[in-house]
C-alpha positions as CSV (number, residue, x, y, z in Angstrom):
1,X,110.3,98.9,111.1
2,X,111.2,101.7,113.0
3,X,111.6,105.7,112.3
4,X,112.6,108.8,114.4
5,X,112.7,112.5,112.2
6,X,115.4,113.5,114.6
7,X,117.8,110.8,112.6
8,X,118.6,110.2,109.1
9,X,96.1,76.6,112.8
10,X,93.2,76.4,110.5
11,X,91.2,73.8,108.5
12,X,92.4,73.8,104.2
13,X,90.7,75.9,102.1
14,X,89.1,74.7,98.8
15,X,91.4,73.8,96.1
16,X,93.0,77.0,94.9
17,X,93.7,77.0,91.1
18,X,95.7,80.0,90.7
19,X,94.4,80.5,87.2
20,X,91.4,81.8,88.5
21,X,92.8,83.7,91.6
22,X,90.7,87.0,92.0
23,X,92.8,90.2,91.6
24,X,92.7,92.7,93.8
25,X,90.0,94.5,92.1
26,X,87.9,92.3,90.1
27,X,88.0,88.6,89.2
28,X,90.5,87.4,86.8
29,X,89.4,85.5,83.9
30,X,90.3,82.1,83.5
31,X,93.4,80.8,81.7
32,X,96.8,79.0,82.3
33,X,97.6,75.5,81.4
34,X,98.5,72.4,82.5
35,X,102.0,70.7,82.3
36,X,105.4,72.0,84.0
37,X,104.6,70.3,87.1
38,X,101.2,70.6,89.0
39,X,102.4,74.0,91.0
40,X,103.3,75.8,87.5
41,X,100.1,74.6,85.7
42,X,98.2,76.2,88.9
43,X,100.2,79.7,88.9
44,X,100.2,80.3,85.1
45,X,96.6,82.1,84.6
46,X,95.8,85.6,83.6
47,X,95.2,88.1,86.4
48,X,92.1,90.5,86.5
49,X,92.5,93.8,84.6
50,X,91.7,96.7,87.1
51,X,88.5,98.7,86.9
52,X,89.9,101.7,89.0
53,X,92.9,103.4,90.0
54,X,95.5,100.6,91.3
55,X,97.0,103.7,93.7
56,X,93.4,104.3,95.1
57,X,91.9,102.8,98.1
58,X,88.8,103.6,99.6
59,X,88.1,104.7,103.1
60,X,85.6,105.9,105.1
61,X,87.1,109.2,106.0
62,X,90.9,110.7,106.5
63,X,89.9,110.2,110.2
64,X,87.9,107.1,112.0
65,X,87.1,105.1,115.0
66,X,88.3,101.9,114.5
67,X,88.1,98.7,117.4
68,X,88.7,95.2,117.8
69,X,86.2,94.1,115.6
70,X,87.0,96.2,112.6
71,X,91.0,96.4,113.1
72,X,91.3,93.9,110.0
73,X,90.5,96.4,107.9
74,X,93.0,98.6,108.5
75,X,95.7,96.1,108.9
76,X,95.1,95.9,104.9
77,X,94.3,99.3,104.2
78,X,98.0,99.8,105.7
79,X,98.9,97.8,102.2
80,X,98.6,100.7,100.1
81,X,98.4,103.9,102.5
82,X,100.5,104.3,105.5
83,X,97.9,104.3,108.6
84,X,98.3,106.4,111.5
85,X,96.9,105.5,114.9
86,X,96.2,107.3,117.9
87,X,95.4,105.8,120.9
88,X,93.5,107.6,123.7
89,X,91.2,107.9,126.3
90,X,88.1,110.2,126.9
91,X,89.5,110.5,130.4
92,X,93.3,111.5,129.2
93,X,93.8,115.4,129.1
94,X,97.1,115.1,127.0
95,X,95.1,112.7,124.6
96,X,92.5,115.6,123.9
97,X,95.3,118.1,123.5
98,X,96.9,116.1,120.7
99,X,93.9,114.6,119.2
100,X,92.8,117.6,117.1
101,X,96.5,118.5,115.9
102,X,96.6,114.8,114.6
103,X,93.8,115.1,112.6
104,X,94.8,118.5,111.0
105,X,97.9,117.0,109.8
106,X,96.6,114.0,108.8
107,X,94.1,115.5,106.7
108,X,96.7,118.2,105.3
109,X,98.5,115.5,103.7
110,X,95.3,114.6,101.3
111,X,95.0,111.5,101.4
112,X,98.3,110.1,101.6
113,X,97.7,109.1,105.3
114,X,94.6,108.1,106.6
115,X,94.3,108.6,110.8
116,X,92.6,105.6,113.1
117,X,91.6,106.6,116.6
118,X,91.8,103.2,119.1
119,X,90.1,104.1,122.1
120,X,92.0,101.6,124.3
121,X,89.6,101.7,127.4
122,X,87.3,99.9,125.3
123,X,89.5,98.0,122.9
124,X,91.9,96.8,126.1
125,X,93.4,94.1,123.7
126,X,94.4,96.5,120.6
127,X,96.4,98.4,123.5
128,X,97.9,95.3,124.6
129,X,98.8,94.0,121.2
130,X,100.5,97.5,120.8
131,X,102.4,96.9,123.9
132,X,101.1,100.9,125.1
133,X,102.3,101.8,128.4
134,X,101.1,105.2,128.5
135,X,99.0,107.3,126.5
136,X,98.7,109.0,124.1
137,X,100.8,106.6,121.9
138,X,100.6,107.1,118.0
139,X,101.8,104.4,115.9
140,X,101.7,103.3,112.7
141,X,101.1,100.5,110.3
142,X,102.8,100.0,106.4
143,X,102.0,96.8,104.9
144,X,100.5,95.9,108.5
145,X,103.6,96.2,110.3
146,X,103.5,98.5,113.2
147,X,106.2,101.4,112.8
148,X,106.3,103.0,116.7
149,X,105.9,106.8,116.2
150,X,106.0,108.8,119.5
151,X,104.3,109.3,123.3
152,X,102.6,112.0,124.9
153,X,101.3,115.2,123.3
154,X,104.3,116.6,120.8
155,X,103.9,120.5,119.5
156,X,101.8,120.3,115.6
157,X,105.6,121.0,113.6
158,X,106.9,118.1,115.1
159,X,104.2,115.8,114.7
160,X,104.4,116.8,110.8
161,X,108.3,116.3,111.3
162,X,107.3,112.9,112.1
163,X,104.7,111.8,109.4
164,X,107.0,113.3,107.0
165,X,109.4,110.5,107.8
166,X,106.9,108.1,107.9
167,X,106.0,108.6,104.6
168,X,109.6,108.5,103.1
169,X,109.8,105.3,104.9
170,X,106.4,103.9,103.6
171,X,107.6,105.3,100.1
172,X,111.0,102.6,100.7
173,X,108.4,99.8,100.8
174,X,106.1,100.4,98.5
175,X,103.5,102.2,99.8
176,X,102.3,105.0,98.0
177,X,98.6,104.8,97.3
178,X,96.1,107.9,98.2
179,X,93.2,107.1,99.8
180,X,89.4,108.4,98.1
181,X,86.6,109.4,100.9
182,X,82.8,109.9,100.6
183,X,81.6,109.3,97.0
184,X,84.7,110.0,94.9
185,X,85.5,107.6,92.7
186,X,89.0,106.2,91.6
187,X,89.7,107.2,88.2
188,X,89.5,104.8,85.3
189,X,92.6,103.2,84.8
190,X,94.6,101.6,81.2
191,X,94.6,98.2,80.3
192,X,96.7,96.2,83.0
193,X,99.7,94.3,81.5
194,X,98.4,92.3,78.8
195,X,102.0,91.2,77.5
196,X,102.8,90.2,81.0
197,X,99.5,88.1,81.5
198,X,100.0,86.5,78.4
199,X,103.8,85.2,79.2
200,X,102.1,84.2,82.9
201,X,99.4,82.2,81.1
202,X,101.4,80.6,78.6
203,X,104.1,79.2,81.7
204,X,106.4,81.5,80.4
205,X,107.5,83.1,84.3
206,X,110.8,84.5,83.4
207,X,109.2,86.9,80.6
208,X,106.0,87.9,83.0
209,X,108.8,88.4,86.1
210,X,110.9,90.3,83.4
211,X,107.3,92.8,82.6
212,X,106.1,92.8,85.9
213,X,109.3,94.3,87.5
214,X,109.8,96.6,84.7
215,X,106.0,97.5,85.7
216,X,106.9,98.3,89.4
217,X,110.1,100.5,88.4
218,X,107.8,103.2,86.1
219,X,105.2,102.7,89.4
220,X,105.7,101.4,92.3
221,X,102.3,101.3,93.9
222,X,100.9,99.3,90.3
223,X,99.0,97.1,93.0
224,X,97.9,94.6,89.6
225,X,101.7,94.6,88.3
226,X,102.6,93.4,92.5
227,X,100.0,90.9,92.1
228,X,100.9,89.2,88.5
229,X,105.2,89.4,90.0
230,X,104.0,87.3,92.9
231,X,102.2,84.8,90.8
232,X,104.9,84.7,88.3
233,X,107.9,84.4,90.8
234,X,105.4,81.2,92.7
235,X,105.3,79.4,89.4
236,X,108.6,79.8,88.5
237,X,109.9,78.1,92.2
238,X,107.0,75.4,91.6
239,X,108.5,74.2,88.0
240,X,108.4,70.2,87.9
241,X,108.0,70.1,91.8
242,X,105.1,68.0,93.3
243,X,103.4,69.9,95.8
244,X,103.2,66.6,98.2
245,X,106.6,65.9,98.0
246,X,107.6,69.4,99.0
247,X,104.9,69.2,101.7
248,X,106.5,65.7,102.7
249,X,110.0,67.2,102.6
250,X,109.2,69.9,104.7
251,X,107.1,67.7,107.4
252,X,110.1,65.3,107.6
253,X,112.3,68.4,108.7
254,X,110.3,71.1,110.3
255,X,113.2,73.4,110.9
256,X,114.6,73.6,107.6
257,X,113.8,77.0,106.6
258,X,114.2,76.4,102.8
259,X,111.8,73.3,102.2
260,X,109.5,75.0,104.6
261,X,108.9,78.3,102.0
262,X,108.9,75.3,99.2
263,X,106.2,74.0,101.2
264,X,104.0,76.9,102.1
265,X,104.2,77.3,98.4
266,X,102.7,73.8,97.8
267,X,100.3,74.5,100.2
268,X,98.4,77.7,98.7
269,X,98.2,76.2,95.2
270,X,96.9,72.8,96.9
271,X,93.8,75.3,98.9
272,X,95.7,75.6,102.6
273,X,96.8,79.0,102.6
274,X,96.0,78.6,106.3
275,X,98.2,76.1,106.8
276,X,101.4,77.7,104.9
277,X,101.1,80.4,106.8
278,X,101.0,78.3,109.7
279,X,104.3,76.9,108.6
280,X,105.9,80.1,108.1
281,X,105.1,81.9,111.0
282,X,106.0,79.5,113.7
283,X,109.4,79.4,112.2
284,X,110.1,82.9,112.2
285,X,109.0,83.0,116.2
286,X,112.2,80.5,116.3
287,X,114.2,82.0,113.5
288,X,117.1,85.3,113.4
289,X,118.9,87.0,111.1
290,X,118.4,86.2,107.5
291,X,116.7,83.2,107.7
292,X,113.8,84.9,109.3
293,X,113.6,88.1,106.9
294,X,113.7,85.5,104.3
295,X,110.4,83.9,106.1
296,X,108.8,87.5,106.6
297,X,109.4,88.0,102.9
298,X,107.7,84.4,101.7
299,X,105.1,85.4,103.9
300,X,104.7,88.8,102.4
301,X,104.7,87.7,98.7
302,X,102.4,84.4,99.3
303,X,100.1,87.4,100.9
304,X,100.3,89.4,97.8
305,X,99.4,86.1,95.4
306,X,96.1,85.4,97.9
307,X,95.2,88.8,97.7
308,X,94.4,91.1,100.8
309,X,90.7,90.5,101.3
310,X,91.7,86.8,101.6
311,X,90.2,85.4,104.9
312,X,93.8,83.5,105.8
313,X,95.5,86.2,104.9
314,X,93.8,88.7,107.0
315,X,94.7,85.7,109.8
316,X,98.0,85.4,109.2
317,X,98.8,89.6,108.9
318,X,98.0,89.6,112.7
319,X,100.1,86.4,113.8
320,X,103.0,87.8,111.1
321,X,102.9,90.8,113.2
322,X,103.0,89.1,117.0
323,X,105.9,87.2,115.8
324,X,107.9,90.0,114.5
325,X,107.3,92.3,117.4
């Protein structure tokens, strides 16, 4: 991704039955059934019905320190609000000119950006990951992807110029949550989608991909309607397919982009997540064009079936995002 205002190898996991995947919010109840092949039986089971807000997240303030330790974090807050982050140093004059201008923006928007501050003298491998030259450099990060912003201390109009088209763009893909600070809570939401949950659990993917998009068009940001598509659309590839074969298929020919995604797919409902991702990422470092959007996209969707506070998936969002940029 990119945006300027001024133009328009890990060990398996245990089993994972996706009938009892945990939703993004709380766990889902147990369901699905067996038959249509052993990938369908696993995809088929009802999702979790969300407590709170889907379009919510919580953070600990508009503005915070973030470092190598707790960068994670924001790499899936970035999910559901677009992150900004501003990287500086206590010794850089410009940095403390554009500091406070950042976070008056940020915080004008109300909560539909959240600001991280990288000091990069002590988090030296953030600032190389970012590739940052010179600073300041703000950035930003939708659905963990970095989106370059700008250099050097800009004039406050311009810096709003510029989050103004970051959120359009972050809009395009999807993200549109808000985030909720201090002791606010999210409020209640409806029931989540009990028609669709009931076609997924039955096998029936074509009806509960049918529902779940229809979902997303009324609400884009329905974070349980992205959750039960992704399911749906994993057990409708894995219909009267053997995971090992597709595993086998894809090991006998490691560069064949399409048995590979049938593989990584075999792979989360057999308990590697770790090792689909594997599988997925190495061929996007060797892949172009659409072969390797269609990768990033596998990846992307196989990240929203797992879930975000999945230990391989917060993994693999950092090596997606070294092989992309």
């Amino acid at each position: 991704m990119s945006m300027d205002p001024s133009q328009e190898n890990a060990q398996p996991d245990q089993g994972l039955d996706l009938s009892a995947v945990r939703s993004k919010n709380m766990p889902a109840e147990q369901g699905g059934q067996a038959g249509a092949g052993a990938g369908a039986g696993a995809a088929g089971g009802a999702g979790g019905q969300a407590g709170q807000d889907p379009n919510a997240v919580a953070v600990p303030g508009l503005v915070f320190d973030v470092d190598e330790s707790t960068f994670t974090s924001l790499v899936a807050i970035s999910d559901r609000v677009p992150v900004v982050i501003d990287l500086w140093a206590e010794w850089c004059e410009p940095c403390k000119q554009l500091s406070p201008i950042l976070e008056r923006v940020v915080t004008s928007y109300g909560g539909r950006l959240v600001l991280a501050k990288v000091d990069v003298d002590a988090n030296p491998r953030l600032q190389q990951a970012f590739g940052v030259q010179s600073i300041p450099t703000v950035v930003a990060l939708i659905k963990g992807q970095p989106v370059p912003l700008f250099q050097s201390a800009l004039p406050e109009p311009q810096v709003q110029a510029y989050f103004d088209e970051l959120l359009k763009l972050a809009g395009e893909n999807g993200v549109t949550g808000h985030a909720v600070t201090g002791e606010a809570e999210p409020e209640p939401a409806g029931p989540a989608h009990p028609e669709a949950e009931e076609a997924l659990a039955k096998g029936d993917f074509d009806t509960a991909e049918s529902l779940f998009k229809a979902a997303l068009a009324n609400s884009p940001a329905d974070e349980e309607a992205k959750f039960g598509l992704a399911r749906a659309g994993l057990g409708r590839r894995l219909i009267d397919q053997e995971p090992a074969d597709l595993i086998a298929a894809a090991d006998a020919d490691p560069k064949d982009v399409e048995a590979a995604k049938a593989a990584a797919d075999a792979e989360v409902v057999s308990g590697n997540a770790a090792g689909a991702f594997n599988r997925l990422i190495s061929l996007i470092r060797t892949s172009t064009g659409d072969e390797k959007e269609s990768l990033r996209l596998r990846v992307l969707d196989l990240f929203e079936v797992l879930g975000a506070d999945d230990p391989a998936v917060t993994k693999a969002r950092t090596a997606l995002m070294r092989a992309l940029f």
